[in-house]
N, C-alpha and C positions, 0 to 999 in steps of 0.2 A: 837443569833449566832454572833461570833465574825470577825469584819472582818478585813483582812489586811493593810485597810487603811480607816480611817473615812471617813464617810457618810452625804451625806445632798438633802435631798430633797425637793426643789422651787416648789410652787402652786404657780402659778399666770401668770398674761398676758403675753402679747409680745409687743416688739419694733421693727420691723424693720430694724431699722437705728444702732441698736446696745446697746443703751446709758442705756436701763431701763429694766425694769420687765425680765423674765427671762433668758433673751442676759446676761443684766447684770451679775445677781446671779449663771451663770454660769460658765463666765470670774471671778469675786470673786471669788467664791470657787476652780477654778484653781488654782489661787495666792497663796492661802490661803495651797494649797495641801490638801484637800480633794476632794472625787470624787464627783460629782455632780450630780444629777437628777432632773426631771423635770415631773408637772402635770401643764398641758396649760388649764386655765380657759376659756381663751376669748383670739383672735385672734385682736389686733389692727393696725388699719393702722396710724401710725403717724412719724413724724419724730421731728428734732429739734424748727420746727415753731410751731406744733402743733398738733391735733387727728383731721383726718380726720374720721375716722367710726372705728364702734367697733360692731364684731359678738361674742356673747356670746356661746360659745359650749354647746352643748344638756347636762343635768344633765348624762345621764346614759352612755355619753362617758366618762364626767369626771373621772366616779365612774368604768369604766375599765379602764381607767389610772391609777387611784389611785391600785387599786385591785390586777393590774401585778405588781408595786414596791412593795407592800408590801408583794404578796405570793411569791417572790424573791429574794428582796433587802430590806430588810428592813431598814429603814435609821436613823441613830444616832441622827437626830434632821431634825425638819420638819421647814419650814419656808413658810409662805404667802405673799402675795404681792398682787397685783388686786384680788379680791374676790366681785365681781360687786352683785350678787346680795342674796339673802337668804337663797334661793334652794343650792345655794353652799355650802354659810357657814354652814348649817344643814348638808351637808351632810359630809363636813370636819370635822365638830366635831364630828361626830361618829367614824370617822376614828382614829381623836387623842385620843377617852375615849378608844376604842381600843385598843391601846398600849400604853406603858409607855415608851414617847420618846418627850423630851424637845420643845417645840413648842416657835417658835420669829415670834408674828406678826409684820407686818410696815403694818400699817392701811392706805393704799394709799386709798384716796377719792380725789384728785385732782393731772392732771397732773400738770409739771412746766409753760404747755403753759396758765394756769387759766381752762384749760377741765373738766369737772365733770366726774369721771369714775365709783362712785356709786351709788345707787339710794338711796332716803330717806328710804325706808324700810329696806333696807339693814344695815343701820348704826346701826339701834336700833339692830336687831339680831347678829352685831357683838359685841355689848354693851353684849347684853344678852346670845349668843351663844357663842360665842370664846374667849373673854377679858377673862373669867375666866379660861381657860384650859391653859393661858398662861405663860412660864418661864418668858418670856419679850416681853413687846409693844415698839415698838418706834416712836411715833409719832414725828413730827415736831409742833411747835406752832401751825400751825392753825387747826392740825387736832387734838391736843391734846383739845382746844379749842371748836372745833364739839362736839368729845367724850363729857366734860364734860360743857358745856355750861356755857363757862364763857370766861373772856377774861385775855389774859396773856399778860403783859406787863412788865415784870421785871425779874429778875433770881426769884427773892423769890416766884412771881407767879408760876415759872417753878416749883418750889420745892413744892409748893402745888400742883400742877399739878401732879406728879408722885409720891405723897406720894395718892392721890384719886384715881389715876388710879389704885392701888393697896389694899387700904383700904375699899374704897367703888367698885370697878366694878369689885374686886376679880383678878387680876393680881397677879402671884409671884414679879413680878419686872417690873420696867418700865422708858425708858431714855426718856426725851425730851430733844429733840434736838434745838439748840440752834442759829442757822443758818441765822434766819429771826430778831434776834437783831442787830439794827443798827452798835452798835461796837462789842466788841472782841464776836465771838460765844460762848457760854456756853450751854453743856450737862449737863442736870443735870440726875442724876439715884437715882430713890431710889429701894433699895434691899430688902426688907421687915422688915428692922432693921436700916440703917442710909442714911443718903445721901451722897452724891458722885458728887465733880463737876469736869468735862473734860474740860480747856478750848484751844484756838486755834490760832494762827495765822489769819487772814483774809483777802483773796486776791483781789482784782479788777477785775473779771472776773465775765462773765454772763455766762461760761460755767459751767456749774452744773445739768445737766441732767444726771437724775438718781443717784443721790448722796442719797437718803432716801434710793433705794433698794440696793445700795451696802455696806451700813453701815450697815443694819441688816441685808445681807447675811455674812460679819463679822464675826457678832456678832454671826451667824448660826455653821460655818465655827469654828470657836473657841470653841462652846461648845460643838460641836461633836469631836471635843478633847480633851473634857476633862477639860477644863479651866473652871473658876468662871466666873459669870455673871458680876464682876465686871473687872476683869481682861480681860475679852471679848470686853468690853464696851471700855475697852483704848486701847486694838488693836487697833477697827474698829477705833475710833477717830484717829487718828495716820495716818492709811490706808486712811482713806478719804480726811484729812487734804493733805498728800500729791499727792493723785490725781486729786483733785483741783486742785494745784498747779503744776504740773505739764500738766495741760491740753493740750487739743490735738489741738485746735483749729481748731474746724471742724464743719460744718453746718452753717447756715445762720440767726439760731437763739441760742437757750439757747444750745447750744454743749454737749457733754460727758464729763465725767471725765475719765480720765488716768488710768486705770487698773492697769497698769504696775507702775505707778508712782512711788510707794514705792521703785523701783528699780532701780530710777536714783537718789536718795538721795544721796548728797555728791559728785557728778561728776560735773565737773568744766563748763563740756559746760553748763550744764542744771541748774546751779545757778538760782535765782530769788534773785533782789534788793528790792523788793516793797512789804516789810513784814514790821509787825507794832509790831507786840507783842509774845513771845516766848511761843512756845509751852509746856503746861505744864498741871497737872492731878492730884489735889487734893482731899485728900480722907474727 
C-alpha cells in the first residue's frame, strides 16, 4: 500500500532526557519529513550522566507492538536501535523475513556514559540473526570492533571493517563510523561493490549523546524515500555533522545533539570559529 508520505519505523529503547534511542529517532525523522513510528523494547532510565536502570518489556508486548504497525501502517523501512537481548532480536527477524522492507541496524551495545546495554548472548544472535537481513549496519569503531573481533585503528582498518561486515556476516551494506579517530572523523561505507569515505569537520564538544541513533535514523528517514544507500549515508553525515555543531548545551554531562541544527546553517548569530577542516564526501 502506497502511502502519502514516507514511513519509518524505530525498535528500540528510550531516553528520557530526550538525546537517544527512540526520543531521538523520532525528532530525526520529523526533520527529515517522514512520519515516524515506534516499537519500545526496553524502557531506560538514564540521562546525560549515565543509565541508571533498564526494564526490559515482556516478548509478547513487544510482538503486539510490532503486530498493530504492521496490520496498519506498514512502514517503508524499519530501523533498530537497543535490541538488549535474543528473544527480541528472534522475534524481529521474523518480522523483517516477513516483508520486504529495507532494514538499518545501529548495533547499540554501549551507552555514551561506558553503560553495557546488551548482554553477551545477544551479540552473537545479532551476528547471526539480524546482520544479515540487513540493507545497512552502522556501527561506531568499538562496536564494529565487538562485531568482528578485531581492533580498528586507522581508516584502512575501517575499510576492512565494512567490506567484512558485509562479505563475511552477510550485510547488504555497512558504514563505520568514524567519530572515535583522534583527528578528522571518517565514515567509511562499503556498498557491496566499492567503498565510500564521508569525512567531517571536528568540534570540541563532549555534547554528542545519541549521535549513532540519529545518523541511522537518517539514514532510515532517506531510504524510505527512496534514496541510495549511498546517497543516505551523506545526508545523515551532513545532518549529524551539524547538530554537533550546533549543540544545545544541556545536561551536566555528555549532552544532545541539536535536531534542528541543520536548520541554523548559515545564520550569522549561530557561526562557529573553532572548525578545523572542511566538510567533504568522497566516493
Amino acid at each position: 500500500m502506497k502511502h502519502s508520505i514516507p514511513t519509518a519505523l524505530s525498535i528500540a529503547g528510550t531516553d528520557p532526557t530526550g538525546g537517544a534511542g527512540i526520543q531521538a529517532d523520532l525528532k530525526t525523522f520529523q526533520e527529515r519529513e517522514v512520519f515516524g513510528m515506534s516499537v519500545i523494547t526496553s524502557v531506560v532510565a538514564q540521562n546525560t550522566l549515565g543509565v541508571k536502570s533498564v526494564e526490559h518489556l515482556p516478548i509478547p508486548f513487544i510482538s503486539d507492538q510490532l503486530n498493530c504497525v504492521m496490520s496498519d501502517i506498514v512502514p517503508d523501512v524499519i530501523k533498530t536501535g537497543m535490541i538488549a537481548t535474543s528473544e527480541m532480536m528472534e522475534l524481529i527477524a521474523k518480522v523483517i523475513k516477513n516483508h520486504s522492507i529495507p532494514y538499518v541496524i545501529d548495533p547499540v551495545m554501549v551507552a555514551k556514559s561506558g553503560d553495557h546495554l546488551m548482554d553477551a548472548n545477544a551479540k552473537q544472535t545479532l551476528v547471526d540473526k539480524l546482520i544479515r537481513l540487513a540493507a545497512i549496519v552502522t556501527p561506531n569503531i568499538p562496536e564494529a570492533e565487538v562485531l568482528l573481533q578485531t581492533k580498528i585503528n586507522s581508516v584502512e582498518d575501517s575499510e576492512n571493517a565494512a567490506r567484512q561486515i558485509v562479505t563475511e556476516l552477510g550485510a547488504k551494506a555497512a558504514v563505520v563510523k568514524g567519530g572515535h579517530f583522534s583527528e578528522v572523523p571518517i565514515d567509511v561505507l562499503y556498498d557491496g561493490n566499492s567503498l565510500h569515505e564521508f569525512s567531517s569537520i571536528r568540534y570540541a564538544t563532549k555534547h554528542t549523546h545519541g549521535t549513532g541513533c540519529t545518523y541511522s535514523a537518517v539514514i532510515a528517514a532517506e531510504l524510505a524515500k527512496g534514496h541510495s544507500i549511498q546517497e543516505s549515508v551523506s545526508i545523515a553525515k551532513k545532518f549529524i555533522t551539524d547538530a554537533i555543531q550546533f549543540s544545545l548545551q544541556l545536561g551536566k554531562g555528555n549532552g544532545p545533539t541539536n535536531h534542528w541544527g541543520h536548520r541554523l546553517q548559515g545564520l550569522p548569530e549561530y557561526e562557529r570559529g573553532d572548525v578545523t577542516d572542511e566538510l567533504s564526501c568522497k566516493n
